[in-house]
C-alpha positions in Angstrom: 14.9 -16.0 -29.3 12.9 -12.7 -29.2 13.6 -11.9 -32.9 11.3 -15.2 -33.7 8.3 -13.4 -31.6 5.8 -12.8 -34.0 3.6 -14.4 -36.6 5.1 -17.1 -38.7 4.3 -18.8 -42.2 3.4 -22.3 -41.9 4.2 -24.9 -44.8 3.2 -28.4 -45.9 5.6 -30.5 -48.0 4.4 -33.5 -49.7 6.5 -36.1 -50.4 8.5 -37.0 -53.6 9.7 -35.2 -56.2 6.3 -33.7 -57.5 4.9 -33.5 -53.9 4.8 -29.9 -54.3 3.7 -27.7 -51.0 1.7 -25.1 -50.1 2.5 -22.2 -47.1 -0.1 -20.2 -45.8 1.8 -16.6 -44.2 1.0 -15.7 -40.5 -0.8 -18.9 -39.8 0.7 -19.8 -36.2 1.8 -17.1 -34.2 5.1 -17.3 -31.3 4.0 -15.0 -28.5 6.6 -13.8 -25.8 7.3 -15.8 -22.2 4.2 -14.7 -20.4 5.3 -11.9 -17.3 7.0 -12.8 -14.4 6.7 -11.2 -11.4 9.3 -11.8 -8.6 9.2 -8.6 -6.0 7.5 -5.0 -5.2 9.9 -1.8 -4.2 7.5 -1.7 -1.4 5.6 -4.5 0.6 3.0 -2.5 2.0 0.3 0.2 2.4 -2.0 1.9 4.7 -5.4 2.8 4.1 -6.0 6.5 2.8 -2.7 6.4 1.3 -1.1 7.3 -1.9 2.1 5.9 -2.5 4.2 5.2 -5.4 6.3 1.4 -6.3 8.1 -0.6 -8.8 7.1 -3.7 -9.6 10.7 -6.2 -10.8 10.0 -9.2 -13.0 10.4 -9.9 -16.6 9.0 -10.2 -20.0 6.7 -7.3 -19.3 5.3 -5.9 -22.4 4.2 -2.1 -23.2 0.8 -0.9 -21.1 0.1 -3.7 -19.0 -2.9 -3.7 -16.6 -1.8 -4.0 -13.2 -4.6 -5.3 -10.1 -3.6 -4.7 -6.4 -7.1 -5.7 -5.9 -10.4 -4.4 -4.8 -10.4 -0.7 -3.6 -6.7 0.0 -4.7 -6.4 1.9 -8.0 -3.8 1.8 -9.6 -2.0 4.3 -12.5 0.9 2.7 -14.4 4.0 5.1 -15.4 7.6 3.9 -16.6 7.3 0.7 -17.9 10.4 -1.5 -19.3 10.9 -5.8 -20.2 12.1 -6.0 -16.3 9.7 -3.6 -14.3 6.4 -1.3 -13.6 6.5 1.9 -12.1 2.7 2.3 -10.0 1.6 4.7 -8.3 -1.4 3.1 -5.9 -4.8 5.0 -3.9 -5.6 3.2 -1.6 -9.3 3.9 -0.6 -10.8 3.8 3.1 -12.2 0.7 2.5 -9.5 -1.3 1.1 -9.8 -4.5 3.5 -6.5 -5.1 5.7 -4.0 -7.6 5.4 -2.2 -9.7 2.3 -3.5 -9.5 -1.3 -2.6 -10.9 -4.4 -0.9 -8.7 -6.9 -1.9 -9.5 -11.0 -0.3 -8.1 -14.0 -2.0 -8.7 -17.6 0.5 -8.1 -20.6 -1.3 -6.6 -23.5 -0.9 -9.6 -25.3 -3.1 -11.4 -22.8 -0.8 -13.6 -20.5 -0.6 -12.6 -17.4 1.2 -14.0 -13.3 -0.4 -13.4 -10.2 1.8 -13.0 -7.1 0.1 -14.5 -3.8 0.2 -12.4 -1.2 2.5 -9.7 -2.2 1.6 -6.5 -0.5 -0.4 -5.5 2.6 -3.0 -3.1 3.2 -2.1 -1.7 7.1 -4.2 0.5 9.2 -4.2 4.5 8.3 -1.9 6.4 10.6 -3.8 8.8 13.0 -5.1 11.9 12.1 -5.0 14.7 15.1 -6.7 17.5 14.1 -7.9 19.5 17.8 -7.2 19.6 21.4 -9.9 19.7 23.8 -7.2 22.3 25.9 -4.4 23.7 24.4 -2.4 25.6 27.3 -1.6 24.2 31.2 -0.2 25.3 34.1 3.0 23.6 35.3 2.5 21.4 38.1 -1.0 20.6 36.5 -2.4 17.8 35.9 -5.2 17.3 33.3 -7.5 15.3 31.3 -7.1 16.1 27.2 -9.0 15.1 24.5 -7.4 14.6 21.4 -9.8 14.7 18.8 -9.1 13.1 14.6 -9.7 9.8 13.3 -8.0 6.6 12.6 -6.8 6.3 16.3 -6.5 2.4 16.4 -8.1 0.9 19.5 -8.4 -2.3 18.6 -4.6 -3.2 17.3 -4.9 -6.0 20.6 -6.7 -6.5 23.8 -5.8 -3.3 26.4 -3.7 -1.7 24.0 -4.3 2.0 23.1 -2.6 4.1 21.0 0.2 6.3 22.6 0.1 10.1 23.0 3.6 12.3 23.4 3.3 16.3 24.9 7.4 16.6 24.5 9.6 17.2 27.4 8.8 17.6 30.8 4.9 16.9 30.1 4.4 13.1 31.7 1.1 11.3 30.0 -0.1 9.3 32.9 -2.6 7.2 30.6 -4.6 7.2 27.5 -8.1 6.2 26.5 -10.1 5.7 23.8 -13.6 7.8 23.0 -15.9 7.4 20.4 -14.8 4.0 19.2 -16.3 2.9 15.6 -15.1 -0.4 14.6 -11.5 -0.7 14.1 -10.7 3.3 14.9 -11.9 5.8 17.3 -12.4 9.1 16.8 -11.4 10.5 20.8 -8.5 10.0 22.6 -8.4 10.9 26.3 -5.0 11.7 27.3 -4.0 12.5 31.1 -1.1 14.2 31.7 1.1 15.9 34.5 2.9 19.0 33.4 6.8 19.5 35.1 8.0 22.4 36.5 11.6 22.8 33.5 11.0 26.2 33.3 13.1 25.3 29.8 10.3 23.7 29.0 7.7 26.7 29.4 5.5 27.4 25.1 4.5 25.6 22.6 4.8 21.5 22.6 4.3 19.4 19.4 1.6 16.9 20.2 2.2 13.5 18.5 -0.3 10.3 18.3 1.1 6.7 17.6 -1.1 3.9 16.6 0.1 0.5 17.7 1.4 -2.1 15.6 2.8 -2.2 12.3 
């Protein structure tokens, strides 16, 4: 019964008719359930990522403190009884895979979730071409330079590399490797003779893997 939350008087009644008994006010105190935490909006993140989630659960009280772990912060918005609005940062370093998500009621109790949400691999950044402009009937060797190109998702597997229509990408390699990410793709392509297909071309690099 939630109206009983709060502190209560405590009484001692001695026996008899001139026992008499004494109450002391606020001596034991009847706390809420302690949270409950049963999903996320949102399973996972990637690295260098904002992103914004609910968290659904119960007995949540008033400005909780919520823990996605190290290298995550996390801002709390809307809160109500049954969820948390977060909005998570997710830093560089943040290492991959499952973590545990906490959440510590300001009266103290808290629930941890086991393995909850995880932390995924940035998506590539392309920022320059080594060339910008071929010839149809060409074919060429392109560097595609940015970060976060994942060359180490599994054994032989590079990320992929699209020039639109018409534009063939025979194979691509990875440059400038730095642990989990390179910073250099090498993309070979064969340009087709659409004459439809003649100006500009979105260039678009997909990492492997979830």
């Amino acid at each position: 019964d939630d109206l009983q939350v709060g502190p209560h008087a405590v009484t001692v009644t001695n026996p008899g008719p001139t026992g008499g008994s004494e109450t002391v006010g606020g001596a034991f105190t009847v706390r809420q359930q302690a949270p409950l935490l049963t999903s996320l909006t949102d399973p996972n993140g990637r690295r260098k990522e904002t992103l914004s989630l609910f968290l659904n659960g119960n007995f949540f009280l008033p400005s909780p403190t919520v823990s996605f772990g190290p290298d995550i912060a996390v801002s709390v918005s809307a809160v109500n009884s049954t969820s948390i609005g977060v909005t998570l940062s997710i830093t560089a370093a943040a290492t991959l895979g499952p973590r545990d998500v906490s959440v510590t009621n300001s009266d103290g109790q808290s629930v941890t979730a086991v393995n909850v949400f995880t932390v995924q691999k940035a998506v590539p950044d392309l920022v320059s071409l080594s060339v910008t402009q071929g010839n149809q009937g060409a074919t060429l060797d392109v560097d595609l330079n940015g970060t976060d190109f994942d060359c180490a998702a599994a054994p032989g597997t590079n990320p992929g590399a699209s020039f639109g229509l018409d534009v063939t990408v025979n194979s691509v390699s990875c440059l400038g490797s730095t642990s989990d990410i390179a910073t250099v793709l090498r993309a070979n392509i064969t340009i087709g003779t659409d004459d439809l297909q003649v100006g500009p071309h979105a260039v678009t690099v997909t990492n492997p893997g979830p």
